[in-house]
Each structure stands twice: as C-alpha cells, then as structure tokens.
N, C-alpha and C positions, 0 to 999 in steps of 0.2 A: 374313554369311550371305547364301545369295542372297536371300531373302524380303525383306532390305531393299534388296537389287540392286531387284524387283519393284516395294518403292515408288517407288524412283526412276526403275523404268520406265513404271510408269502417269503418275506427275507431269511426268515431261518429254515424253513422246510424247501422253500423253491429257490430263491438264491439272490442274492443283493438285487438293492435296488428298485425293487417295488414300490408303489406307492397307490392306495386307492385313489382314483380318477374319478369314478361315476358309481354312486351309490342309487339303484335302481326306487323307483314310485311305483304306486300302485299298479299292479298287474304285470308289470316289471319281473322276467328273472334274466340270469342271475341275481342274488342280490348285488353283489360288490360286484365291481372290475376295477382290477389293479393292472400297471402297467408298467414294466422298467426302465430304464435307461436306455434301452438298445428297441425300446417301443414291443417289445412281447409280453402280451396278455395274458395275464390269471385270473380266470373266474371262480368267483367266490359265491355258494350259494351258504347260507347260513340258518340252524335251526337251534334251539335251544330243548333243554332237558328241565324235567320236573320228578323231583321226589314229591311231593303233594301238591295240589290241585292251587292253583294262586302263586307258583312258585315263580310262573316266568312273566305273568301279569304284575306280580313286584320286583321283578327285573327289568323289566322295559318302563317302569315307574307310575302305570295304571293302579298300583292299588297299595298300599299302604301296612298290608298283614304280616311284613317284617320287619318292620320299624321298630322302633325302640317303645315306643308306647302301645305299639300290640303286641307284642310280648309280655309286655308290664299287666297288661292287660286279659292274657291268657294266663300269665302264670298266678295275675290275683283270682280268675276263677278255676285254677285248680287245687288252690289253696281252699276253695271257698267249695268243693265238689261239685262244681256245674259244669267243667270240662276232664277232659282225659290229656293228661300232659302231652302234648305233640313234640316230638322231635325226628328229624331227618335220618334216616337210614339205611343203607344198601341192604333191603332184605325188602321183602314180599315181592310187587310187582315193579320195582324199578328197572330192570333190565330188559320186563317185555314194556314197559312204557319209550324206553332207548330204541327197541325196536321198531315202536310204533310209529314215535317221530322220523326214522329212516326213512320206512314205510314209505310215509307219505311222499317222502322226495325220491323216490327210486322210480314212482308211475312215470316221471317228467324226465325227458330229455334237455340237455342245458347246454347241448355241444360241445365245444374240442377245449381242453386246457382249463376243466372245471374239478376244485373241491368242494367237497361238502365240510364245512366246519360247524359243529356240534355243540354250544356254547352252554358251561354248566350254570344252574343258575342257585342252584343250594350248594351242598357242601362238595369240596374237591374230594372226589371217589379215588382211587388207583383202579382207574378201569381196567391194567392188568390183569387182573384176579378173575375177569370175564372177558376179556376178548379170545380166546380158544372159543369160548360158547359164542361167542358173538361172530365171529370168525367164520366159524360151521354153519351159522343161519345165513349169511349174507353169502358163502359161498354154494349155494342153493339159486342165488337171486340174480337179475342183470344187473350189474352196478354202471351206474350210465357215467360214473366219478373217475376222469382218467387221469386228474392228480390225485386221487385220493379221499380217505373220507378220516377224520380227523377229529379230536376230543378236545376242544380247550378249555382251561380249567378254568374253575369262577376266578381267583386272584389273575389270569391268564400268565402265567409264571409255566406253566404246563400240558406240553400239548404231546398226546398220545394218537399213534396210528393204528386206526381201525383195520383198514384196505389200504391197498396202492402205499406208494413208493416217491420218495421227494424227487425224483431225477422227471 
C-alpha cells in the first residue's frame, strides 16, 4: 500500500524511525503524518501523476482500464481498427501535466515539516532527464514544501528529488 511506500519514505529521505500515525479524511490536509521515535513530525501531502487520462483512477482502484482484460480488450480492437494502439510515454504533455498536479498544491499552505510526495501511477520515468526544466519552473514559484517535494516511482523502489533537501 502506499502508506507503507510513505514509511520508507520518511526513513530514507528524513531519518529512522518514522512511522505513519494519522492518515487524514475528507477535507483533511496533510494527507499523511508520520512521527518518530523521539515524537518529531513529518507531514506528508501526497499527489499522484498521469500519463493518460484513467491512469490514477486505476491506481487508487476506481476503474479497471489497466487490467489485464482491458488491455486484451484494446489490443483486440486494434487489431480489429476501431482503436489507435495506446501506450505510455514521456513525450507530448506529460511534464506540463507534472506541473499541473504541483500546481494545485503549491496554492495551500500545510505548515512546518511537510513534503510533497508525487506518486507515479504508469510507467517509472527517470525524471532526471527533466528536473533542470522542472527545477527552473518551480523556482519561479512559492514552494510552501520545507522537507521537500519528491518523485516516487510506481514499483516505489525510487524516489527522486524535485526541491529541498532530506536534512
């Protein structure tokens, strides 16, 4: 689940011992708070990424368009030319959609000792290859993230730094 992505995101990036405590409800932010051993707080606000439109409604398990039977299912009507083969890929608007999901958490304040974790929900990118351009737009921006704003990968095996600094 990702909540335990989350512990192993505060323990490797912020420092042993975390643990999520209180995963926020409705109208709740942050989402997560994690707390250590020695009782100090990490807040965790969390958003997820889309390369096509359904990508993060079949990640949180609303919808069913990457399943194994809708696949079977598009690739028998591409076989059959009623559709155009869909596959995932860093190119057109992927990285102004990165953006846009930021976006929307940059308007809100979430107070002291919060990151933003960015949660991929198609394929693992090497967002290296754009964080320089990504880097340059956000440092334009207020970033209200004063642990940091954060990339982890769908297998969560890997986690990239947007902003900020694990200390």
């Amino acid at each position: 689940m990702i909540y335990s992505a989350l512990d192993d995101f505060a323990n490797s990036v912020h420092g042993a011992g975390y643990r999520v405590v209180h995963v926020a409800g409705p109208g709740e932010t942050p989402d997560v708070v994690a707390r250590d051993t020695s009782g100090n707080v990490l807040n965790i606000e969390v958003t997820l990424t889309e390369d096509r439109p359904g990508d993060i409604t079949a990640a949180l398990g609303r919808s069913n368009h990457k399943s194994v039977e809708a696949l079977r299912a598009h690739l028998e009507a591409v076989r059959q030319g009623k559709e155009q083969l869909q596959v995932n890929c860093l190119q057109g608007n992927v990285l102004q959609i990165l953006r846009e999901r930021i976006d929307k958490k940059l308007v809100k304040r979430y107070g002291a000792n919060v990151a933003l974790v960015i949660r991929e929900t198609s394929l693992s990118w090497d967002w290296e290859l754009v964080l320089p351009s990504l880097e340059a737009y956000l440092g334009k921006k207020q970033v209200p993230f004063d642990r940091g704003i954060w990339l982890l990968s769908r297998a969560k095996d890997r986690l990239t730094c947007v902003v900020g600094k694990a200390d």
